[in-house]
N, CA, C and O atoms as a Tinker XYZ file with bonds, in Angstrom:
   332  protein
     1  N    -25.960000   -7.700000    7.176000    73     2
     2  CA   -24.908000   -8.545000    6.665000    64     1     3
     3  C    -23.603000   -8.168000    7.361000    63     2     4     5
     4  O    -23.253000   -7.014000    7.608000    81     3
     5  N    -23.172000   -8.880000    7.544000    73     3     6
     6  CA   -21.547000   -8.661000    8.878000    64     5     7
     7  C    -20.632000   -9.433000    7.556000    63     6     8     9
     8  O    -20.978000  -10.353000    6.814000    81     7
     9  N    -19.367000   -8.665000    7.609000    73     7    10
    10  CA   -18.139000   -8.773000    6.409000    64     9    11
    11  C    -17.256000   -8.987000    7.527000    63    10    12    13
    12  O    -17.632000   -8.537000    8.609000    81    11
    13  N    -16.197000   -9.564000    7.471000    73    11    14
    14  CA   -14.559000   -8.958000    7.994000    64    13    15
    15  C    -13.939000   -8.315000    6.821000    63    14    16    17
    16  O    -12.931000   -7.819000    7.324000    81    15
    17  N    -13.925000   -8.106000    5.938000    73    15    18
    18  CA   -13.463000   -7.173000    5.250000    64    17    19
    19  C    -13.743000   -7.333000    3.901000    63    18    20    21
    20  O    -14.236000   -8.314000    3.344000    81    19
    21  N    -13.297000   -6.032000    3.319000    73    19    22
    22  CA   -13.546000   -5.753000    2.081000    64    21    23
    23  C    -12.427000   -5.081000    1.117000    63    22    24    25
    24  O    -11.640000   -4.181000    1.411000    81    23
    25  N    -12.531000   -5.561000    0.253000    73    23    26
    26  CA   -11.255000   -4.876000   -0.633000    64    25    27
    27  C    -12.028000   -4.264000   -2.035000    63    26    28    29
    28  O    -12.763000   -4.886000   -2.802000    81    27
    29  N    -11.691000   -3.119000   -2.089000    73    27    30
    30  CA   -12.246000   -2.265000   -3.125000    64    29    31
    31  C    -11.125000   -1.301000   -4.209000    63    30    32    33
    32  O     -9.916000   -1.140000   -4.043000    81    31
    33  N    -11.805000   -0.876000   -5.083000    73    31    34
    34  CA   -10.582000   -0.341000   -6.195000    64    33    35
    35  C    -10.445000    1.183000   -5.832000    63    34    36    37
    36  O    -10.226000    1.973000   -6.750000    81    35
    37  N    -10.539000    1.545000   -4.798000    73    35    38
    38  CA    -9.990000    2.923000   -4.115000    64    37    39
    39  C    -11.183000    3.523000   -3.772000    63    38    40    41
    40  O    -11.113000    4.682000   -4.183000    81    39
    41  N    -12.380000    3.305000   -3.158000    73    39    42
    42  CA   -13.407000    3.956000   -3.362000    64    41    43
    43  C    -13.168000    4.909000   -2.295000    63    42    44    45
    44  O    -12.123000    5.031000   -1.655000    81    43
    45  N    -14.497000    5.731000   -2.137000    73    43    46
    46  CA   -14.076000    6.520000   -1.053000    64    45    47
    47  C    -14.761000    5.659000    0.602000    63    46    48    49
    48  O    -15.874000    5.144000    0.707000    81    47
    49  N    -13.967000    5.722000    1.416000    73    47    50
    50  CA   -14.008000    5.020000    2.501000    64    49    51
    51  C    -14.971000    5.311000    3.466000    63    50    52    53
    52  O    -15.468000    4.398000    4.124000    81    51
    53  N    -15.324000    6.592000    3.644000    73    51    54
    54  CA   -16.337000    6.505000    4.463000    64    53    55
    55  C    -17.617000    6.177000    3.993000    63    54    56    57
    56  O    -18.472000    6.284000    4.873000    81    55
    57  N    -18.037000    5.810000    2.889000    73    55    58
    58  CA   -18.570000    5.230000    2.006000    64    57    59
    59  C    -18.983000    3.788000    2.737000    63    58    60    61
    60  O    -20.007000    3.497000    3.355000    81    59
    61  N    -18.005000    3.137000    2.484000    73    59    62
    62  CA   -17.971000    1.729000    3.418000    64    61    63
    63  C    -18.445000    1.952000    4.551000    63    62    64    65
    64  O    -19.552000    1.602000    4.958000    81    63
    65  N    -17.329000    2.765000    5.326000    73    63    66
    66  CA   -17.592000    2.741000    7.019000    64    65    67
    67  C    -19.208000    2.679000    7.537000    63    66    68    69
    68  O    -19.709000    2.161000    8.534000    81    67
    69  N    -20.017000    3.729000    5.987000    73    67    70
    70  CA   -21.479000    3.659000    6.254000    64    69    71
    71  C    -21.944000    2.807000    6.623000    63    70    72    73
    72  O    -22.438000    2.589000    7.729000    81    71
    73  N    -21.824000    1.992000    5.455000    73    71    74
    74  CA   -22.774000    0.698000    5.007000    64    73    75
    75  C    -22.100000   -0.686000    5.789000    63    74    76    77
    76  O    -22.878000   -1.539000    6.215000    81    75
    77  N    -20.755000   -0.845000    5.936000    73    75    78
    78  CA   -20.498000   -1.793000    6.401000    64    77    79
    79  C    -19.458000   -0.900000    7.702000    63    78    80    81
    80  O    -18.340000   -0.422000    7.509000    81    79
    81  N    -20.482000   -0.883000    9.381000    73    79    82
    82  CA   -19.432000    0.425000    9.942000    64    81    83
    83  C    -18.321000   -1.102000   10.392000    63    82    84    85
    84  O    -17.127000   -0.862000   10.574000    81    83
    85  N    -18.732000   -2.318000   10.511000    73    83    86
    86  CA   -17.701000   -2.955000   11.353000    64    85    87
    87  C    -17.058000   -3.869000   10.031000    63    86    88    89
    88  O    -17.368000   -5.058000   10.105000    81    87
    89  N    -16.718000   -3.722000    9.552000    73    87    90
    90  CA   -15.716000   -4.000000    8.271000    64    89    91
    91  C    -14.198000   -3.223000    7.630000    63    90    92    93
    92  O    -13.953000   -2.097000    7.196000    81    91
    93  N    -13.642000   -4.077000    7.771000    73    91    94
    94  CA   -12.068000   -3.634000    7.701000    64    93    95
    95  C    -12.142000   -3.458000    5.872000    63    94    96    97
    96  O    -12.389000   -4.285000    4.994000    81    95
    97  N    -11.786000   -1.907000    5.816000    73    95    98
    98  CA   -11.621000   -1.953000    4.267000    64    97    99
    99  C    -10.129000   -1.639000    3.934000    63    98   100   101
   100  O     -9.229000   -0.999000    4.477000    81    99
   101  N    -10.290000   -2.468000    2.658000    73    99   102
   102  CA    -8.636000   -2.411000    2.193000    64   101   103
   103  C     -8.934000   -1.912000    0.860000    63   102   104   105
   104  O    -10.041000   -1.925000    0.322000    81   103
   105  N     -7.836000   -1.468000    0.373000    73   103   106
   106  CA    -7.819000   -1.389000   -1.554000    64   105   107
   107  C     -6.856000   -2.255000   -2.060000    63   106   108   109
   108  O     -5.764000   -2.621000   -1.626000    81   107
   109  N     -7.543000   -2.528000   -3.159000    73   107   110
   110  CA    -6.988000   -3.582000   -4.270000    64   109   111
   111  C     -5.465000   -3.063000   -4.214000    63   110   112   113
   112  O     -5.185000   -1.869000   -4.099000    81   111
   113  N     -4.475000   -4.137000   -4.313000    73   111   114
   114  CA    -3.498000   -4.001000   -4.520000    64   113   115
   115  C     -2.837000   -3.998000   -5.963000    63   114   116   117
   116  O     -1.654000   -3.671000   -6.052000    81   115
   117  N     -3.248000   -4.199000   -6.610000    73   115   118
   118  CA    -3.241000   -4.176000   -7.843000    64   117   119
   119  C     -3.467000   -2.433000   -8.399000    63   118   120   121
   120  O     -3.028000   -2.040000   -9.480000    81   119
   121  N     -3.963000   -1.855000   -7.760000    73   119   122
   122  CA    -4.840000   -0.409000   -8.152000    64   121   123
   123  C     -3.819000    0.366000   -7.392000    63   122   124   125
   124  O     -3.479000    1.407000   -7.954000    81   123
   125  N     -3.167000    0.073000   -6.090000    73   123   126
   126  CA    -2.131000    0.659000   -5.213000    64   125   127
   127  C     -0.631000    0.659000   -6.407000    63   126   128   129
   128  O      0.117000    1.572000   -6.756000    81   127
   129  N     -0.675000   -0.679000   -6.732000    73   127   130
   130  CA     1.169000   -0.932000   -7.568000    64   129   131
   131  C      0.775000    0.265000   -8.737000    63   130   132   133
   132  O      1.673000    1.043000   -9.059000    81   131
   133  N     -0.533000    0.394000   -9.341000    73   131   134
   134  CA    -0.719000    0.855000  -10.843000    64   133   135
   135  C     -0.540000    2.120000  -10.692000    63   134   136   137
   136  O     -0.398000    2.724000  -11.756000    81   135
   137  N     -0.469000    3.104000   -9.200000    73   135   138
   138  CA    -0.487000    4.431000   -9.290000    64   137   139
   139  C      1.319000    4.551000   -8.659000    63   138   140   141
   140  O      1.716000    5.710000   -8.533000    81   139
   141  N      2.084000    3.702000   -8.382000    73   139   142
   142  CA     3.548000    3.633000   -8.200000    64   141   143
   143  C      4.308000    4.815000   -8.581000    63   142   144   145
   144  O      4.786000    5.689000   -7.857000    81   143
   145  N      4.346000    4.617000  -10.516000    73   143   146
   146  CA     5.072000    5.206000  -10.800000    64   145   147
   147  C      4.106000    6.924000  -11.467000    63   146   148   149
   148  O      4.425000    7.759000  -12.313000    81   147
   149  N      3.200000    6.817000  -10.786000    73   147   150
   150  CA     2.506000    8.240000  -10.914000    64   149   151
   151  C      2.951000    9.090000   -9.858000    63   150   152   153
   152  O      2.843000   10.310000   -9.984000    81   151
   153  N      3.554000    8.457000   -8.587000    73   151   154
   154  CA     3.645000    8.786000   -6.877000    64   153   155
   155  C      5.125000    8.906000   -6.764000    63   154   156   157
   156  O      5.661000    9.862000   -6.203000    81   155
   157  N      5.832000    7.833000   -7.354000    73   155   158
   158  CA     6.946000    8.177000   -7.286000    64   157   159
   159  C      8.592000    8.015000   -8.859000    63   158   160   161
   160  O      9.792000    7.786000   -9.008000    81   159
   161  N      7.338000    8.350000   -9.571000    73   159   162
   162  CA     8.294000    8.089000  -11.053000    64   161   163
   163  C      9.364000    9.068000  -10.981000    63   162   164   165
   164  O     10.444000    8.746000  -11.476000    81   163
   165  N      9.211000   10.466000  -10.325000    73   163   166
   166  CA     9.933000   11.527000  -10.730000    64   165   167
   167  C     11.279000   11.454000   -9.856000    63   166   168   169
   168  O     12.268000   12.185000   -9.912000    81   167
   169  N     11.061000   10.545000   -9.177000    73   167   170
   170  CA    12.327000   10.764000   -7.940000    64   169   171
   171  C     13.549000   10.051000   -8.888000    63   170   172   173
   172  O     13.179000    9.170000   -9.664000    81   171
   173  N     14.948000   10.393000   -8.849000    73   171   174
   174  CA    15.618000    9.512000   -9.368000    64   173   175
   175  C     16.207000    8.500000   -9.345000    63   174   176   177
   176  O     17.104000    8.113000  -10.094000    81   175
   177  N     15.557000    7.822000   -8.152000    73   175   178
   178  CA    16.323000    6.499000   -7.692000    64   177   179
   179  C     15.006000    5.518000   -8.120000    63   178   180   181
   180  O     15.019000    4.294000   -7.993000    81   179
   181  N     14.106000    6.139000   -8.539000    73   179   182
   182  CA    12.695000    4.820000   -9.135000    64   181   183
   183  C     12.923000    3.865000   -9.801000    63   182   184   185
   184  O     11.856000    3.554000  -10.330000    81   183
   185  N     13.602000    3.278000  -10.063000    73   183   186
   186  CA    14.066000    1.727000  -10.870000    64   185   187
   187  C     14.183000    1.215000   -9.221000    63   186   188   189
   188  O     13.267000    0.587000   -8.690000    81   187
   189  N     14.899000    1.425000   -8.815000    73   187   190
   190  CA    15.320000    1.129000   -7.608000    64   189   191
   191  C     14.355000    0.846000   -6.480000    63   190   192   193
   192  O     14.533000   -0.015000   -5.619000    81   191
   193  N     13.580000    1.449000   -6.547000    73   191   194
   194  CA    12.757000    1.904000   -5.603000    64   193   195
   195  C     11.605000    1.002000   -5.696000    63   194   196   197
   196  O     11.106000    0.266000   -4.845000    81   195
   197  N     11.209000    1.285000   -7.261000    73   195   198
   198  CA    10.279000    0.361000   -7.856000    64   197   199
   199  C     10.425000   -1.300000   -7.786000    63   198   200   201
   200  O      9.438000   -2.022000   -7.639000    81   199
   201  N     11.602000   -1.743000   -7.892000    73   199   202
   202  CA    12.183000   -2.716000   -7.781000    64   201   203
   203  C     11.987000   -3.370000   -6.310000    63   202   204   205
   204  O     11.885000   -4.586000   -6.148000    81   203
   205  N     11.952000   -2.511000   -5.356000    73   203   206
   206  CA    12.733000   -3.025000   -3.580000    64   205   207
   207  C     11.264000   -2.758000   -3.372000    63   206   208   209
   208  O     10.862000   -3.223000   -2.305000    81   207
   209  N     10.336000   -2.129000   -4.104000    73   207   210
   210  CA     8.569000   -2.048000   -3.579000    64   209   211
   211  C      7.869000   -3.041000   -3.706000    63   210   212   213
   212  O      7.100000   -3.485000   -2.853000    81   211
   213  N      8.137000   -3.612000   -5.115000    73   211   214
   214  CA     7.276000   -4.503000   -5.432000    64   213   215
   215  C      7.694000   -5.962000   -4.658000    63   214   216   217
   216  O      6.855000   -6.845000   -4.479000    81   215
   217  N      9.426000   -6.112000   -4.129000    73   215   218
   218  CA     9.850000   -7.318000   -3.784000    64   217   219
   219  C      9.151000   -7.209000   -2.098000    63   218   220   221
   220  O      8.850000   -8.348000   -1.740000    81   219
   221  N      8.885000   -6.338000   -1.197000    73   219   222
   222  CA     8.867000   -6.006000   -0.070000    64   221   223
   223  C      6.850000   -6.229000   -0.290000    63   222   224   225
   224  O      6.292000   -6.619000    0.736000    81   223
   225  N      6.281000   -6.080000   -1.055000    73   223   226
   226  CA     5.208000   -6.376000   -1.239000    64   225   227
   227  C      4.533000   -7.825000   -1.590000    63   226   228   229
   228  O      3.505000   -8.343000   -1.154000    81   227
   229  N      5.642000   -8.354000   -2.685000    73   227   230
   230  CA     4.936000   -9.313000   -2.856000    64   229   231
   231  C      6.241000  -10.809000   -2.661000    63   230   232   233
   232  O      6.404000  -11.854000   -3.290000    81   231
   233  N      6.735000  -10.361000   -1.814000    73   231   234
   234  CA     7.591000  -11.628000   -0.955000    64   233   235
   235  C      7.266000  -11.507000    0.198000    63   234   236   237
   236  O      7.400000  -12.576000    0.794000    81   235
   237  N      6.630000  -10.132000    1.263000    73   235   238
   238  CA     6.485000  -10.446000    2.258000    64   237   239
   239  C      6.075000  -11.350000    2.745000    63   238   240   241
   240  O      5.219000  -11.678000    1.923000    81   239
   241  N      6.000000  -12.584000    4.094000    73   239   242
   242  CA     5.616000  -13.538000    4.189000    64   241   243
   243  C      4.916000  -13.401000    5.177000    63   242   244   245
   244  O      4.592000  -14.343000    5.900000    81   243
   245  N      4.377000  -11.511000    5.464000    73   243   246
   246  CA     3.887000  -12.048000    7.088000    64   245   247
   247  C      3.590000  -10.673000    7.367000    63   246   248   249
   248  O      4.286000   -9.843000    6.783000    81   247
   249  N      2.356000  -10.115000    8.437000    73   247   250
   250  CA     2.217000   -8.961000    8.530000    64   249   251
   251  C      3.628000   -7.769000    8.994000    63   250   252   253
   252  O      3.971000   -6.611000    8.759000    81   251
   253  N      4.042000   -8.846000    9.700000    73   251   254
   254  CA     5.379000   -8.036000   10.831000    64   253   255
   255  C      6.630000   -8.376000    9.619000    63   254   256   257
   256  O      7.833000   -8.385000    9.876000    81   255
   257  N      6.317000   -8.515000    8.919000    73   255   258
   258  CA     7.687000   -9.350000    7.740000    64   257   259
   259  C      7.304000   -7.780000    7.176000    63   258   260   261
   260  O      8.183000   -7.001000    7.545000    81   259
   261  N      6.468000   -7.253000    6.555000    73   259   262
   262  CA     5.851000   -6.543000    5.593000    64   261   263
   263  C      6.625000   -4.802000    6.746000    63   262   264   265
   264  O      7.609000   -4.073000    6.624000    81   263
   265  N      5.537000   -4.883000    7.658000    73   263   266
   266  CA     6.491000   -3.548000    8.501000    64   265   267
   267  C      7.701000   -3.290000    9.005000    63   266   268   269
   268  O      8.128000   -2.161000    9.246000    81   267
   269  N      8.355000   -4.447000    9.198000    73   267   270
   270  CA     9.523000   -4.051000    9.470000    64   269   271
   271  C     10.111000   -3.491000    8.154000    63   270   272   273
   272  O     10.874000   -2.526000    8.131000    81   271
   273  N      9.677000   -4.204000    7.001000    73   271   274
   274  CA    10.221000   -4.011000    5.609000    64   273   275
   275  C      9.801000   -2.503000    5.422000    63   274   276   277
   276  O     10.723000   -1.692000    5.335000    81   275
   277  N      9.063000   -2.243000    5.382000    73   275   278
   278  CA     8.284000   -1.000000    5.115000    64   277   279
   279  C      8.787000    0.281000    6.164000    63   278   280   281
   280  O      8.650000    1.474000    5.894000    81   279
   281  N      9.214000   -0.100000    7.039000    73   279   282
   282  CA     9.967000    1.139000    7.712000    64   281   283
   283  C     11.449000    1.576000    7.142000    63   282   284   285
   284  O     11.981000    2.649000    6.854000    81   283
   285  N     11.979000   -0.293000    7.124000    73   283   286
   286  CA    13.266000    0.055000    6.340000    64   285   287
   287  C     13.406000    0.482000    4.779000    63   286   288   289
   288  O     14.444000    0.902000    4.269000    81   287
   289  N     12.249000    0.306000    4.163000    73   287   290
   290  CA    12.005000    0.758000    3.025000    64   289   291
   291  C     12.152000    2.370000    2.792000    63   290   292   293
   292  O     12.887000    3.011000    2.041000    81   291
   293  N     11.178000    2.758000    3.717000    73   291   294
   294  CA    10.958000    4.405000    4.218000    64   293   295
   295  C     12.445000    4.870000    4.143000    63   294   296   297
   296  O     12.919000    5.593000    3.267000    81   295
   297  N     13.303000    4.163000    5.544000    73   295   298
   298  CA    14.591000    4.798000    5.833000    64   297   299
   299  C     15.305000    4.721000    4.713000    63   298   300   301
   300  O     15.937000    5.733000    4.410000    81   299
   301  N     15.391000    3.566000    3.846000    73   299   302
   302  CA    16.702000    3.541000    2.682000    64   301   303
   303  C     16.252000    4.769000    2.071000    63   302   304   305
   304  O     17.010000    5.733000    2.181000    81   303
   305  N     15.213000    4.914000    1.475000    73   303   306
   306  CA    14.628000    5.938000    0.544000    64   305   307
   307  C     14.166000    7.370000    0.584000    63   306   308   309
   308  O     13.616000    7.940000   -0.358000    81   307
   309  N     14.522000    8.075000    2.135000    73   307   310
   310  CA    13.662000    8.786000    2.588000    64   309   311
   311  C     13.294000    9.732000    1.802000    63   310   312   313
   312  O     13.551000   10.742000    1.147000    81   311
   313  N     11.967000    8.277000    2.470000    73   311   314
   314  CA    10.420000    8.937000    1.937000    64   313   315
   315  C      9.921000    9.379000    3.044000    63   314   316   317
   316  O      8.761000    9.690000    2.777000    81   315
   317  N     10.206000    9.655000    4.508000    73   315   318
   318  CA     9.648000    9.718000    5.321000    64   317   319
   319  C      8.318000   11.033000    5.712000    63   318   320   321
   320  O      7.416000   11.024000    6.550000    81   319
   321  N      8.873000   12.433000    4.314000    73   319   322
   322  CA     7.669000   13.279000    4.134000    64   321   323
   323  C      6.915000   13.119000    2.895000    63   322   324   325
   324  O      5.851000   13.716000    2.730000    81   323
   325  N      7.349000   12.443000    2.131000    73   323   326
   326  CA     6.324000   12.116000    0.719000    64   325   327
   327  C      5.266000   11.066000    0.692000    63   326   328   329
   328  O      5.341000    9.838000    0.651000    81   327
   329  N      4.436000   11.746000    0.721000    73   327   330
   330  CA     2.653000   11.851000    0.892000    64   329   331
   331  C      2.452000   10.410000   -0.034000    63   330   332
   332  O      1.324000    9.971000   -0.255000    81   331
């Protein structure tokens, strides 16, 4: 069976790569927003943060819309070593 991709609720990935090696896996985005404020609740600018994540996520209009956002996201916030 040949996929172009797959979206899963965080499984472990090489998991996939097994079974499906030529399949692009993604995780649910929904399961990504829900661990947010577990990743970054403690920082004190998270209203903020939380706010400019979710708009940069779900207004992006475009892959290159999304990274450029996401770098400048990084820079406003630096997050540039938090995991």
């Amino acid at each position: 069976m040949a996929l172009d991709g797959i979206i899963t609720d965080q499984c472990k990935k090489n998991v996939i790569a097994v079974v499906f090696p030529n399949t692009r896996h993604r995780c649910c985005l929904w399961h990504i927003m829900k661990k947010v404020p577990e990743k970054l609740g403690g920082l004190t600018t998270y209203k903020t943060i939380k706010h400019d994540l979710k708009q940069l996520v779900y207004e992006s209009t475009s892959t290159i819309h999304f990274e450029l956002g996401w770098e400048q996201f990084i820079s406003n916030f630096d997050l540039h070593h938090n995991e």
